[in-house]
N, C-alpha and C positions, 0 to 999 in steps of 0.2 A: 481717275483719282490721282494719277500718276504726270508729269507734266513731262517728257521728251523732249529733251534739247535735240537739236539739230545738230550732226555734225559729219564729215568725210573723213577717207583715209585715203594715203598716196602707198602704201606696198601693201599686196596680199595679207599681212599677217595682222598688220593693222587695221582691214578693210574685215577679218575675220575675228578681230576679238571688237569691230565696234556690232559685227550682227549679233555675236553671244550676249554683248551688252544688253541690245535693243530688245532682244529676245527677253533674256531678265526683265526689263524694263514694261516689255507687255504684259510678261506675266502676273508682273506686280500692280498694276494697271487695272488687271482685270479681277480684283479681290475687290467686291460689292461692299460698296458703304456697310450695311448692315454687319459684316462682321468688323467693320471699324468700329463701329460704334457698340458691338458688344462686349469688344477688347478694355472698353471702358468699367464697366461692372453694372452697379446696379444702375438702374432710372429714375429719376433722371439724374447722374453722376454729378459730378462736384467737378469744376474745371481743375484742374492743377494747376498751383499756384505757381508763380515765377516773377523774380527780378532780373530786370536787363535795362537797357538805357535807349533813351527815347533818343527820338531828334534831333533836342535842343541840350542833352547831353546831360539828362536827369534823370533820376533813377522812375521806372515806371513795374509797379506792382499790381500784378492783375488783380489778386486779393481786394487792392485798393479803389477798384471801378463798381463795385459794388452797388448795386442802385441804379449803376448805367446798365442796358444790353451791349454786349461787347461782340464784336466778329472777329475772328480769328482767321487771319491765315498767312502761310509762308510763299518763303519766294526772293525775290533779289531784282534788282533795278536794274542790271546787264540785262533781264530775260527778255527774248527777242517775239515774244507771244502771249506766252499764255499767261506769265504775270500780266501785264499790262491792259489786256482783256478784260481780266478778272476784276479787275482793281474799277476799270471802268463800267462794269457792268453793275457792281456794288456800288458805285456813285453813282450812277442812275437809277438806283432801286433805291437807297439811305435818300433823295431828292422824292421820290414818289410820294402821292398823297397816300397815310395810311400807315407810313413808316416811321417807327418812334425816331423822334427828332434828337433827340440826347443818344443816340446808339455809336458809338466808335468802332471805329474798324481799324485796327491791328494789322500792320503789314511787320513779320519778323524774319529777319534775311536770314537763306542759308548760302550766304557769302559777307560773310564778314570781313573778309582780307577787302575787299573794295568798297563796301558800303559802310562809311559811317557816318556818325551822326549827320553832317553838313552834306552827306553826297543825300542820303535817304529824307532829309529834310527837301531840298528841292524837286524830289523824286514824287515822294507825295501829296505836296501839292499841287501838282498837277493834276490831281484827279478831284480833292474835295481838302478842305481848309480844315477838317475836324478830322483827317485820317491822322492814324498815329507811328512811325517808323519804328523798329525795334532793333536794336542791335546789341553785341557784346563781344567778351571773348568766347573761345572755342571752348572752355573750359563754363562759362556760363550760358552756352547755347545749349551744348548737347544734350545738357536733363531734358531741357525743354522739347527740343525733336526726338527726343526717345519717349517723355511724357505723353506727348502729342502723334506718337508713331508717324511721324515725318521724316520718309527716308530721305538723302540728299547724297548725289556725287557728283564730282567737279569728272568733266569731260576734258578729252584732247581738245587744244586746238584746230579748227579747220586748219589752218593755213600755220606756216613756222611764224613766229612772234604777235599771230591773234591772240582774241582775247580768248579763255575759255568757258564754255560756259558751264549748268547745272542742270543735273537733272533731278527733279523733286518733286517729294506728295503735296499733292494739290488741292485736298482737303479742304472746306470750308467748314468753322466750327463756330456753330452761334451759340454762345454763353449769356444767360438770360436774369438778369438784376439780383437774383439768390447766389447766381455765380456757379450755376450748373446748365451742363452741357444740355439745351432743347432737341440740338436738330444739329443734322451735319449734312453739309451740301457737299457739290463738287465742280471745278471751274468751271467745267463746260456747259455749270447751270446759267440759264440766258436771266436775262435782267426779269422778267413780269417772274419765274420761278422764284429767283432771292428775294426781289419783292414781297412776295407772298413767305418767304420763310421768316425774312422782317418782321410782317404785318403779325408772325404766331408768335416770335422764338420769346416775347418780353417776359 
């Protein structure tokens, strides 16, 4: 549930706070969807609503998809795996026969210092023409990754003047036309799995 960035250390001390990190990082990794999704309340929950700014640099209100099935999930356009996996494995399932044709998929960055509007618009179309980019300030993200219990932290650099990257909940949350939470997947679910979470969550 948890996404692991990659990353080294050059002296002892840094090489032993990136294991305490990674150690954190498993542990948090290894907390099973089901008490994700109890954290939530009753069933089937009610998405939590949120404003932030799409793409094309408009304001995008989950409240306001209503009617659509929507997919939810975070992540950032630097990530060297498992976003970009996930993203594709969701465009070949939202492609599959069987999957509602009007369902959006929700990509909300937890990097917002690099992703905006213009970087995450060409970012997602790379995968399907009807994904949707999200971004905002720090100030209008964080409800939303606390909402959505989306842990996220920015990493050292490998290397002096790399880029850095994030480590983040990887959660998949399909919100279903009522605008409550169906099903909650996880990235390392393969394409025929979110398929079929498509084919139920409407």
């Amino acid at each position: 549930m948890t996404a692991i960035a990659r990353f080294g250390a050059s002296s002892g001390g840094r090489r032993l706070a990136s294991i305490s990190l990674v150690a954190i990082l498993v542990a948090v990794a290894a907390i099973p969807l089901a008490a994700l999704w109890r954290a939530f309340g009753p069933h089937p929950p009610y998405a939590p609503d949120f404003t932030l700014t799409d793409q094309d640099g408009r304001p995008f209100t989950l409240s306001a998809q209503r009617g659509h099935p929507v997919v939810l999930f975070f992540g950032y356009t630097h990530c060297p795996d498992t976003c970009p996996t996930t993203l594709a494995h969701l465009a070949r399932a939202l492609r599959s026969p069987g999957a509602p044709q009007d369902a959006r998929v929700v990509f909300v960055t937890v990097d917002p210092q690099r992703d905006s509007p213009a970087v995450l618009k060409r970012y997602v179309a790379l995968f399907d023409p009807r994904f949707v980019g999200l971004t905002g300030s720090p100030a209008a993200l964080e409800p939303v990754y606390t909402a959505y219990h989306t842990w996220h932290e920015s990493l050292p650099p490998k290397t002096r003047g790399g880029d850095y990257e994030v480590a983040h909940g990887a959660a998949i949350y399909f919100i279903g036309r009522r605008g409550t939470v169906r099903t909650i997947g996880d990235w390392s679910d393969d394409t025929s799995t979110l398929r079929s979470d498509m084919e139920n969550f409407q």
